[in-house]
N, C-alpha and C positions, 0 to 999 in steps of 0.2 A: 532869431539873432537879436541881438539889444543892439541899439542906437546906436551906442557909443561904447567905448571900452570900460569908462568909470560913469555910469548913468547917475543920476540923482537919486536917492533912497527913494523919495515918496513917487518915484514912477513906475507904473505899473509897464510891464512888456510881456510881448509872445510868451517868456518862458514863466512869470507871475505863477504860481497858482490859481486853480479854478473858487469862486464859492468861498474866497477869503475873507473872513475883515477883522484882517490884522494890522495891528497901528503900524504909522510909517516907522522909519529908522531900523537899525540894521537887527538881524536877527539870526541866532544859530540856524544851523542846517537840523536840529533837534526837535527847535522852537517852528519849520516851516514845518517838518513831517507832521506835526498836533494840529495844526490849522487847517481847518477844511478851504477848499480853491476856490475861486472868485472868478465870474466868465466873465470879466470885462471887455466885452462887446466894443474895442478899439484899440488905436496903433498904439507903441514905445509912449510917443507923445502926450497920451491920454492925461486926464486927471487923477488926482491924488486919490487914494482907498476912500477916505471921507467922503470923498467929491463924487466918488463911483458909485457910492451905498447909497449916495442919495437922490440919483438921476431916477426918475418916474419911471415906470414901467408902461411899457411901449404898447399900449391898449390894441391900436389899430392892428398890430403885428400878431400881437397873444390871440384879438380872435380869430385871425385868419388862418392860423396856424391851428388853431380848435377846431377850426371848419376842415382842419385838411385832416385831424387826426379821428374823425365819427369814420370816414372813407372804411379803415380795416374795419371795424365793428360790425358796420352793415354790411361788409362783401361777404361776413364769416355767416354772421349771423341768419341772412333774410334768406336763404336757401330755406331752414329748417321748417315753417310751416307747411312744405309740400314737399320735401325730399321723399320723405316713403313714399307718396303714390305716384312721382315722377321715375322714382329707381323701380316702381313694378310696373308704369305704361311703358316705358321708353326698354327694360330690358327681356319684359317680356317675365316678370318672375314668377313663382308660385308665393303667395305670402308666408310662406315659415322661412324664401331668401331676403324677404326686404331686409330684415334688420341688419345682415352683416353688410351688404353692399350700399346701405345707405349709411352706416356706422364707419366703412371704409373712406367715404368718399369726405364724409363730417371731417374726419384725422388727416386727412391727407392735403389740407389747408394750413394744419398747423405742421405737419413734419415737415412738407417743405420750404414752410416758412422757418421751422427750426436749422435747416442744412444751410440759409443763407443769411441769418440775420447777422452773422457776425463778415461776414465778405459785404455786408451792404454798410454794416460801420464803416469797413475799414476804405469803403470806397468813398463815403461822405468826409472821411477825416483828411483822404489825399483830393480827390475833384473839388470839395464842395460840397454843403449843405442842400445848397438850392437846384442843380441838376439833379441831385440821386431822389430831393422830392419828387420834381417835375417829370422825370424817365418811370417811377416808381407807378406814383398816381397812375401816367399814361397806362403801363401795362395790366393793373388792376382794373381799371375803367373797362377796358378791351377784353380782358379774360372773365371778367362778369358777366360783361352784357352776353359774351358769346355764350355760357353756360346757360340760357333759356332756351337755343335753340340745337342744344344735341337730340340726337337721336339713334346715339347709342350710347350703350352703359361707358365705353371706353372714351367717348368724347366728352361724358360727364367726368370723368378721372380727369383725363387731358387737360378740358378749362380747369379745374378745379386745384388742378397742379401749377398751372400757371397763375391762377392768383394768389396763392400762395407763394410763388419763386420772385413776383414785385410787390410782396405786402411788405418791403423793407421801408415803408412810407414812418412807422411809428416809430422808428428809429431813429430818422432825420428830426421828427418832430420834437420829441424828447429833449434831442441834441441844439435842436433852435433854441425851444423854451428855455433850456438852464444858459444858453448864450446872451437871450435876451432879457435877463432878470440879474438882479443884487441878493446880498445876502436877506435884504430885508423885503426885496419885494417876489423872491421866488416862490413862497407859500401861496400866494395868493394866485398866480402864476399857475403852479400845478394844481391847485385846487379847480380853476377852471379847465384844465388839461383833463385832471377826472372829472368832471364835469360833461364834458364832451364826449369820453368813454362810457359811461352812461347813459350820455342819449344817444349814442350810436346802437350801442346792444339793445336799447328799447326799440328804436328806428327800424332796422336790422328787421327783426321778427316779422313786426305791423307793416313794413311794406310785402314782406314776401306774403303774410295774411290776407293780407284784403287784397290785392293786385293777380296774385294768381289766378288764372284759367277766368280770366274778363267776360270771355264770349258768351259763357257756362251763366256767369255771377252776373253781369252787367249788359243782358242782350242788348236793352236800348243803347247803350252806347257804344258796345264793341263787337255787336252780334253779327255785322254785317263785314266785320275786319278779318278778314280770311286769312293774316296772318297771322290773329290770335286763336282761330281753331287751329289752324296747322301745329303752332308753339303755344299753349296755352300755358307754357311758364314765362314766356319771353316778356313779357311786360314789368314785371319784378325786379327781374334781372336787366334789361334795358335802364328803369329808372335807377337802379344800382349804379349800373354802369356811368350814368349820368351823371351822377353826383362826384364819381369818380373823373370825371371829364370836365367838369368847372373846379373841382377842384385844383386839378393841375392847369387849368389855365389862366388861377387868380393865383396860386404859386408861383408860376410862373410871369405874370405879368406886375405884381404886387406884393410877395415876399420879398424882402431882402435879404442876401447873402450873410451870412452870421460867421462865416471861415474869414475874415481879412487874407486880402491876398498875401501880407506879410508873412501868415502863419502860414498859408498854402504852401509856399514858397519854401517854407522852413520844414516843412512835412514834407515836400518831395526831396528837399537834401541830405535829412538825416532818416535811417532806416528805420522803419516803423518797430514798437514794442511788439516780438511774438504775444501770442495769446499766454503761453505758458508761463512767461516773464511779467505778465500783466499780471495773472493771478496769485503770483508770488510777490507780487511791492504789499507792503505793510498795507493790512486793513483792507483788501481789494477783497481777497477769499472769504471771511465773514460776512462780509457785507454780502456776496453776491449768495451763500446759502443762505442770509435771512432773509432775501428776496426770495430768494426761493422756496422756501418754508411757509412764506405769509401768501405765495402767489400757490402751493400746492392746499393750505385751507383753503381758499378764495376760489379755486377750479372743485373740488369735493363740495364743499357748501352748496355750491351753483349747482352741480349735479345733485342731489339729492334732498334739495330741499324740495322744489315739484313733484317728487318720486312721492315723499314721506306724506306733503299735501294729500294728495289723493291715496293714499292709503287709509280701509277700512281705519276705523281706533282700536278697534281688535286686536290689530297685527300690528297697532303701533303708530297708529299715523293719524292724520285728522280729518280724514274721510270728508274733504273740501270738492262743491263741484266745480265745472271750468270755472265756472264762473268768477265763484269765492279764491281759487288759486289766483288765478288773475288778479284780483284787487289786493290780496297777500301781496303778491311780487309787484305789485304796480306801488303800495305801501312803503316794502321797503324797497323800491329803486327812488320814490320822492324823500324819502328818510336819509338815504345817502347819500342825496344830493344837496339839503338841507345841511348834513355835518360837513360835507367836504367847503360849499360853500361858504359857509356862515360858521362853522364851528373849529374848520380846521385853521385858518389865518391866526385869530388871536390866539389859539391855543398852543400852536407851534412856536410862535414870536415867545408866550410868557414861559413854558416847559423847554421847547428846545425841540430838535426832530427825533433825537434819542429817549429824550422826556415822554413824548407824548406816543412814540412805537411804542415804549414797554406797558404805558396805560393800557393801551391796544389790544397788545400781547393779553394781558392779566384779564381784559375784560372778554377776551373768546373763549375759554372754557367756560365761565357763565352765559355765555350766550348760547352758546351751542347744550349748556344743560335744561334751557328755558324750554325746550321743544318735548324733550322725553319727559318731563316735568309737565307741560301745558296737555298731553296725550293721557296720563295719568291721572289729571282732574276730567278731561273729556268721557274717559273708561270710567268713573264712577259720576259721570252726567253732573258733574259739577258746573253748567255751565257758563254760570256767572267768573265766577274764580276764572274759570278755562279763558273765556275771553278777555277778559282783564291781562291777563297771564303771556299769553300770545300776542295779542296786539301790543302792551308795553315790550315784552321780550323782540319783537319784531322792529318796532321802532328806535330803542333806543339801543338794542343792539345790532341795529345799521350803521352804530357809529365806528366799529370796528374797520370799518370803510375807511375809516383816514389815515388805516398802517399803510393801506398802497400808495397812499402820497410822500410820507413819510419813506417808506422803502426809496423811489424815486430821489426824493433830496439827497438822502444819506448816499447812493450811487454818485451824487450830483458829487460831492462834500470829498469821497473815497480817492476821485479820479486822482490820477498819477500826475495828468499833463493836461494841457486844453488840446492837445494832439491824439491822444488816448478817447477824451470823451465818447466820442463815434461807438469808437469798437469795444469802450466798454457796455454801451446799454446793447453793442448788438450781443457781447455774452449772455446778459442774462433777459434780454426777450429772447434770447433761442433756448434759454433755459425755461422760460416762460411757456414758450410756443411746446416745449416738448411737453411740459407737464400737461398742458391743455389736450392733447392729443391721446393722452393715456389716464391721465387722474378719473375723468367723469365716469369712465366703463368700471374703471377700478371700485373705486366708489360707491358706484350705485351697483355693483357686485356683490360689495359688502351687505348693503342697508337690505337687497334682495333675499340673501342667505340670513341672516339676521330675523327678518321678518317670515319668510320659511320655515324657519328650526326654530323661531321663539325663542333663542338664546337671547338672553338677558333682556326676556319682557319681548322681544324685538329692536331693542334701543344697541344693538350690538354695532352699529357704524358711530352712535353718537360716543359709545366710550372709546373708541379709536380716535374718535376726531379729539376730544379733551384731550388725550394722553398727544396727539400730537399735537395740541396746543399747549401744553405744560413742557413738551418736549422745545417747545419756541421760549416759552421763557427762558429754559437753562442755555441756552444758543442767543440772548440778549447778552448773557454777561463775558459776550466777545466781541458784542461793537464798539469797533474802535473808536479812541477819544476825538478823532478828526471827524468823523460820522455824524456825533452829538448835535453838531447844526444849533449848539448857542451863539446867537449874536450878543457880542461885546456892547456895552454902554458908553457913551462918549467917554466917562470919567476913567474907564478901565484902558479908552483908545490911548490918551493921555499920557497913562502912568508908566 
């Protein structure tokens, strides 16, 4: 509700748009739909638009909220260096069952996380930010750690479902960061947000590597700890858990609430936007398939880039050992953290976030050609060119990593309302979460059969992947003008 009945132009209120900065005085209802929204992070009484763009960006806040967003990454992630010989000790299998029941238990993180990320919005946009963290975290922390100590196939599903039903944690987080940032300092903002997402999924792997089965790996030091022979996964998943457990208890004692109780207040009065009404406001449904377009590359990539690594060159691939994969993905996860860092701030400030997604866009079908192109000099033992070829293709098309910031802003920029926020990123992380669950098997299905039948060379997943990268460009020339995320110059505030 606004202040007063005739408020001041230059004050921002509850109902303001999010991610705006648009000059003061009055302005069409034509002129607010083009303007992306602006979270000013305070009451009716706040400061002018000028005054808001240019409040610093809340460091202490941004890392903590970084620290609380690695939490899902690792809980997803650190299972997988021992999932297969945990799903054939613990169910007792023959090895031709590991792959589907450990393949079952992988997706069943994300489907559940997909059935509730949008009720875990919509609960942050009526409660609060800072409860649906702190509740979120708590159940996460809990259903990890318990996942090192089943002892059956069914209680591995069980936890497995329940971390997944409170991973609504990147939701909140999401919804903090665009709260506590301006137009001009939110780049920087989600850049260490991805930032964080990257070192979670690094994190993730290497604790559940080195930490598993202690007693086995590390007699001197846990050989004697009889409840790492008994659980010889529990030590992974504990420290999992752990992280999950300071997390919410520096959220909880040290995040600040980002809903004003003003807006709470205003959200329990008036009835929430359905979902359906959501995705029908101007600009909401494009945006949410190019998120999802750019996050269905980003799950296939991931999936099949390891696969292709260690495939013969024969058949297509660059017959990489652990070793060499390793330092490949260990290359490009420092590479994209390098662009998101360091390359995505200025870049976005001088192009725009529309600007620099369609760069993005244009530059992933070359990227993803570098690969069946670097295999092709390896197959005629080329291998000066071949390295040269790979390693520049590897690094500097990590930079394609900053469409997912980019998607993010323009989410930020779309929202309807600062009541909406919530529930719009819980749409498309459950659009996220469902493709994570299905993309990789699909995927690396493809690159399987492909490389089996020697259709086209073997390179038969990579001409899928370009055609649906060219398929994202013609799906750019429908983001909407409020998405674009150019900020204004003072002289244009002005005029």
């Amino acid at each position: 509700m606004p202040s007063s009945a005739n408020p001041p132009e230059s004050v921002l209120d509850e109902i303001t748009p999010l991610l705006a900065a648009s000059g003061a005085g009055p302005t069409s209802q034509a002129n607010e739909e083009s303007q992306p929204l602006l979270h000013p992070n305070r009451n009716s009484n706040g400061p002018t638009n000028a005054e808001d763009e240019d409040v610093p960006l809340p460091k202490a806040q941004i890392a903590l909220l970084c620290y609380t967003r690695i939490v899902e990454p690792i809980a997803f992630f650190s299972i997988f260096p021992f999932l297969n010989e945990m799903v054939q000790v613990t169910g007792g299998l023959e090895e031709a069952d590991v792959g589907f029941y450990a393949g079952l238990i992988e997706s069943l993180f994300s489907l559940t996380q997909m059935l509730l990320m949008i009720p875990w919005g919509r609960a942050a946009d009526y409660y609060g930010r800072k409860p649906i963290l702190v509740f979120s975290l708590s159940g996460v922390a809990v259903a990890t750690a318990l996942f090192g100590f089943s002892t059956e196939l069914w209680h591995m599903i069980l936890f497995r479902c329940l971390g997944g039903i409170f991973a609504g944690t990147i939701v909140t987080v999401r919804t903090m960061i665009s709260e506590n940032s301006t137009p001009k300092t939110q780049a920087r903002a989600f850049s260490w947000f991805a930032f964080s997402s990257n070192l979670g999924i690094f994190l993730g792997p290497f604790i559940g590597g080195i930490l598993s089965n202690p007693a086995k790996e590390y007699p001197r030091v846990f050989g004697n700890i009889q409840l790492f022979k008994d659980f010889p996964y529990a030590l992974p998943t504990l420290v999992t858990g752990a992280i999950g457990a300071s997390a919410a208890v520096i959220s909880a004692l040290f995040i600040k609430e980002t809903l004003t109780p003003d807006r709470r207040l205003s959200n329990k009065a008036s009835p929430p936007m359905s979902t359906y009404s959501l995705l029908k406001h101007p600009g909401v449904a494009p945006v949410i398939y190019i998120y999802g377009h750019v996050m269905l590359l980003a799950f296939a990539y991931t999936a099949v880039f390891p696969i292709f690594q260690f495939t013969s060159p024969a058949l297509g691939g660059f017959g990489f050992t652990n070793f060499q994969i390793s330092l490949f993905i260990a290359l490009a996860g420092i590479s994209q953290s390098l662009w998101t860092l360091i390359g995505f701030p200025p870049l976005q400030h001088r192009f725009g976030t529309g600007g620099l997604l369609r760069a993005c866009v244009m530059a992933w079908p070359i990227m993803f050609s570098f690969l069946p192109l670097s295999n092709s000099l390896l197959r005629k033992h080329w291998m000066v060119p071949f390295w040269i070829t790979a390693v520049t293709g590897n690094m500097v098309g990590s930079g394609v990593s900053m469409a997912f910031t980019c998607v993010q802003l323009a989410l930020n920029d779309i929202a309807p309302s600062h009541s909406t926020l919530g529930t719009l990123n819980g749409i498309a992380l459950a659009l996220s979460a469902g493709l994570r669950a299905f993309a990789p098997a699909t995927f690396a299905s493809i690159f399987a059969a492909g490389v089996k039948t020697q259709i086209l060379s073997g390179y038969l997943v990579w001409v899928v992947l370009i055609a649906l990268a060219l398929g994202l460009m013609v799906a750019m020339r429908w983001l909407p003008a409020k998405a674009e995320g150019r900020l204004k110059t003072v002289d244009e505030n002005n005029d």
